[in-house]
C-alpha positions as CSV (number, residue, x, y, z in Angstrom):
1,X,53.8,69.7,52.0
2,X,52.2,66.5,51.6
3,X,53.5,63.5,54.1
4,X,53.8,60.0,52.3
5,X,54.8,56.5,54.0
6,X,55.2,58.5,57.1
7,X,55.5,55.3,59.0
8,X,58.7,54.4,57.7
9,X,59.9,57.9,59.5
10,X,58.7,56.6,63.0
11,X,60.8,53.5,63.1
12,X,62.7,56.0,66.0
13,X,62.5,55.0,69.7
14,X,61.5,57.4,72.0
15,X,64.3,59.5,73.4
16,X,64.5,58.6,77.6
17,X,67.0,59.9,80.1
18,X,67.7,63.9,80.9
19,X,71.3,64.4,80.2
20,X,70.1,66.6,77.0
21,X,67.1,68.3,78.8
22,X,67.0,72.3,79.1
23,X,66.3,74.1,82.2
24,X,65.1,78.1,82.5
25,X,67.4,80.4,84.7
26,X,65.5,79.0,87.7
27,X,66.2,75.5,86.8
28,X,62.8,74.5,86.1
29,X,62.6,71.8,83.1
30,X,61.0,72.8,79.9
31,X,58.7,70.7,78.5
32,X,57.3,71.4,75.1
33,X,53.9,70.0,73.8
34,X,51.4,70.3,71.0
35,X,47.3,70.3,70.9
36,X,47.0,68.1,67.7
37,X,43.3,69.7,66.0
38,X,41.6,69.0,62.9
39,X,38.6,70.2,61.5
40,X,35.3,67.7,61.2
41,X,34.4,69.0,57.6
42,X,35.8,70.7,54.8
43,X,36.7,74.4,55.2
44,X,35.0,77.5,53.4
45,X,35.9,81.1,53.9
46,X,33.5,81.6,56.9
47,X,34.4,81.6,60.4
48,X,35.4,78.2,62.2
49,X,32.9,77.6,64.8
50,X,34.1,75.5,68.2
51,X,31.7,72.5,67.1
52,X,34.1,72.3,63.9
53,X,37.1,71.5,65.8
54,X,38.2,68.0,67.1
55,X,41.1,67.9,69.7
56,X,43.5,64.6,69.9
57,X,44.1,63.4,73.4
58,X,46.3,60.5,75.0
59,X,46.3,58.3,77.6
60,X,49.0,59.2,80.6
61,X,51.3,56.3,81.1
62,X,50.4,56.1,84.5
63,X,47.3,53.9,84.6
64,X,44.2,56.0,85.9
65,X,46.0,58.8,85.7
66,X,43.5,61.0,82.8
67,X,44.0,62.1,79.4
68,X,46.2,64.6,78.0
69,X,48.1,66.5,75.2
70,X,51.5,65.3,74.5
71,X,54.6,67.1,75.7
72,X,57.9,66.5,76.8
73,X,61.3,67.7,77.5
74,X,62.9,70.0,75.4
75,X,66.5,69.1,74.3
76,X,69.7,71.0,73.9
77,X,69.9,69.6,70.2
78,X,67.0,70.8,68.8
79,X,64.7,74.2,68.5
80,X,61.7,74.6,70.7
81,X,59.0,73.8,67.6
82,X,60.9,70.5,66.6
83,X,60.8,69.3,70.2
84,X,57.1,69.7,70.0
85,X,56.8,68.3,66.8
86,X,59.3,65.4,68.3
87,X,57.0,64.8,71.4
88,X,54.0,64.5,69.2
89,X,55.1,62.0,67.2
90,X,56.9,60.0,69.4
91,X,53.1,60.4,72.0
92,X,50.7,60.5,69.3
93,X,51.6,59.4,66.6
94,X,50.4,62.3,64.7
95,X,52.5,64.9,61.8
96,X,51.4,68.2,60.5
97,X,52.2,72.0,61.2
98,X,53.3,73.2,64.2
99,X,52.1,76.8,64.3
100,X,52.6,79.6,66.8
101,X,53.2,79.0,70.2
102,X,50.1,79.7,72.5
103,X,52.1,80.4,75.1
104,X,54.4,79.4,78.6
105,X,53.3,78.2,81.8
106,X,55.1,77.4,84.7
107,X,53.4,75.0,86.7
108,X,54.6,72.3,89.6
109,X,53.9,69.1,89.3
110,X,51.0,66.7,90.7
111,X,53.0,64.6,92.4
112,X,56.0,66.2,94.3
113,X,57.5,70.2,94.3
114,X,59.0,69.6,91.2
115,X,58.6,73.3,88.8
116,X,58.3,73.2,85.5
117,X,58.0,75.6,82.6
118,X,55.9,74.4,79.6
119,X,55.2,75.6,75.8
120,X,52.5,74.4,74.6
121,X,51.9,74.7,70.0
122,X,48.8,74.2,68.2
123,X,49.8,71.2,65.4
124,X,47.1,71.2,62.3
125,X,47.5,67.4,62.2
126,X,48.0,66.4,58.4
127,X,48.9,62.6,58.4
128,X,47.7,59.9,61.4
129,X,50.5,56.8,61.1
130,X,49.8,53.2,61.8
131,X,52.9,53.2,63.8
132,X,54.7,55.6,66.3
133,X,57.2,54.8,68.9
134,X,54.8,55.0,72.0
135,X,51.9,53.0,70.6
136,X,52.1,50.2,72.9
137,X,51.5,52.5,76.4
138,X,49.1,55.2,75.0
139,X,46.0,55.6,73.5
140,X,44.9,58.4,71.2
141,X,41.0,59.8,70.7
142,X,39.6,62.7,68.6
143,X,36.9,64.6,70.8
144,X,35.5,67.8,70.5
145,X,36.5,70.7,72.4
146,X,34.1,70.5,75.2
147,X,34.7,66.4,75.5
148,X,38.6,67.9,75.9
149,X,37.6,70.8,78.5
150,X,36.2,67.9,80.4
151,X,39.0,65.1,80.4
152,X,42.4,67.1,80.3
153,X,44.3,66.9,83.4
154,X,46.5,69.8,83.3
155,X,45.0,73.1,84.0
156,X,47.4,75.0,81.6
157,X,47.0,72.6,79.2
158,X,43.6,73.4,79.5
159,X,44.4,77.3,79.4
160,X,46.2,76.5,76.5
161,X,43.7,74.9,75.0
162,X,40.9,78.1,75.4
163,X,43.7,80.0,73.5
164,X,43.9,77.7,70.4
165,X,40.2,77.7,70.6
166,X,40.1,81.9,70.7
167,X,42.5,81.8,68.0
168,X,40.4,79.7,65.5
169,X,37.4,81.3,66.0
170,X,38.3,84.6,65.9
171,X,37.6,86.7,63.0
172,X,41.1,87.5,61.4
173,X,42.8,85.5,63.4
174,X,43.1,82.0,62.3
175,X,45.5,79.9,62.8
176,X,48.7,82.2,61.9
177,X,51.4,79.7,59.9
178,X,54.1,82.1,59.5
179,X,56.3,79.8,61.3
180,X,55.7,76.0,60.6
181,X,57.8,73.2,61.4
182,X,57.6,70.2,59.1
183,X,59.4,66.8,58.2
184,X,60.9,67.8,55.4
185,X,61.0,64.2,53.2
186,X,59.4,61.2,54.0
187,X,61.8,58.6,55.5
188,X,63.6,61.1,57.2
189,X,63.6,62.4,60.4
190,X,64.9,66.2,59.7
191,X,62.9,68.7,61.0
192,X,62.9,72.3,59.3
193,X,61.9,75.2,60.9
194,X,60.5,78.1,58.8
195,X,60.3,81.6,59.9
């Protein structure tokens, strides 16, 4: 589906506060989170090399604090894939497919006990905008692969990044779209998940 005058979908705020956040059995928050990826040339039938791939990171809004993919909590309102898609947008300013999950992590974080459980998509970014709700604390910057192997602060976002990079460059096993989540008209914000 082709995204035009995607800005006027991101006139949203970003959504703050937990009292719609979902916690696992152990009461560990889920976050959800995409690694945005586009390819540096145009694509032919042969194998995607690492090299071919560019990664988009963003800044942490805590000064000094390293670059990352965006995530976020995950919301009693909405399915796991349009959180992601959500966090992305609202972080990076960035729209395309959200394809299958690369998998859960649970992980505590860097600065008290707290436990988490994160999902982490791969998002074939099709459309950039000029405009996105967090644009004024966070910066965004394509790099390759091994520039993001570097900089990422998350260890299992970094596992989750050496699985997205496994899956494209595996023979066969591309990028599987089966289930995609989209915006399904420009100017609104409905999200559609298809299975």
């Amino acid at each position: 589906m082709e995204m035009k005058n995607m800005d006027m979908v991101v006139g949203l705020v970003s959504r703050t506060g937990r009292h719609m956040q979902r916690y696992n059995f152990h009461g560990h928050r889920q976050v959800v989170g995409c690694i945005p990826y586009r390819y540096k040339g145009p694509r032919g039938p042969s194998i995607v090399v690492e090299e071919e791939i560019e990664v988009l990171v963003i800044t942490s809004q805590r000064k000094g604090k390293g670059m990352l993919f965006p995530k976020g909590g995950w919301e009693i309102d909405e399915s796991i894939e349009a959180a992601a898609l959500r966090e992305t947008i609202e972080e990076a300013g960035v729209v395309g497919d959200v394809q299958n999950k690369l998998g859960k992590w649970n992980f505590k974080s860097k600065n008290n006990d707290t436990c988490y459980e994160g999902h982490m998509f791969p998002l074939l970014v099709k459309e950039q905008l000029d405009l996105w709700p967090e644009k004024d604390v966070r910066q965004r910057i394509w790099i390759s692969v091994r520039e993001a192997r570097k900089v990422c602060q998350y260890w299992w976002m970094q596992e989750a990044l050496e699985l997205l990079v496994n899956r494209l460059t595996s023979k066969g096993n591309e990028a599987k779209t089966d289930q995609v989540v989209h915006l399904a008209r420009p100017g609104n914000i409905t999200l559609v998940a298809n299975a």
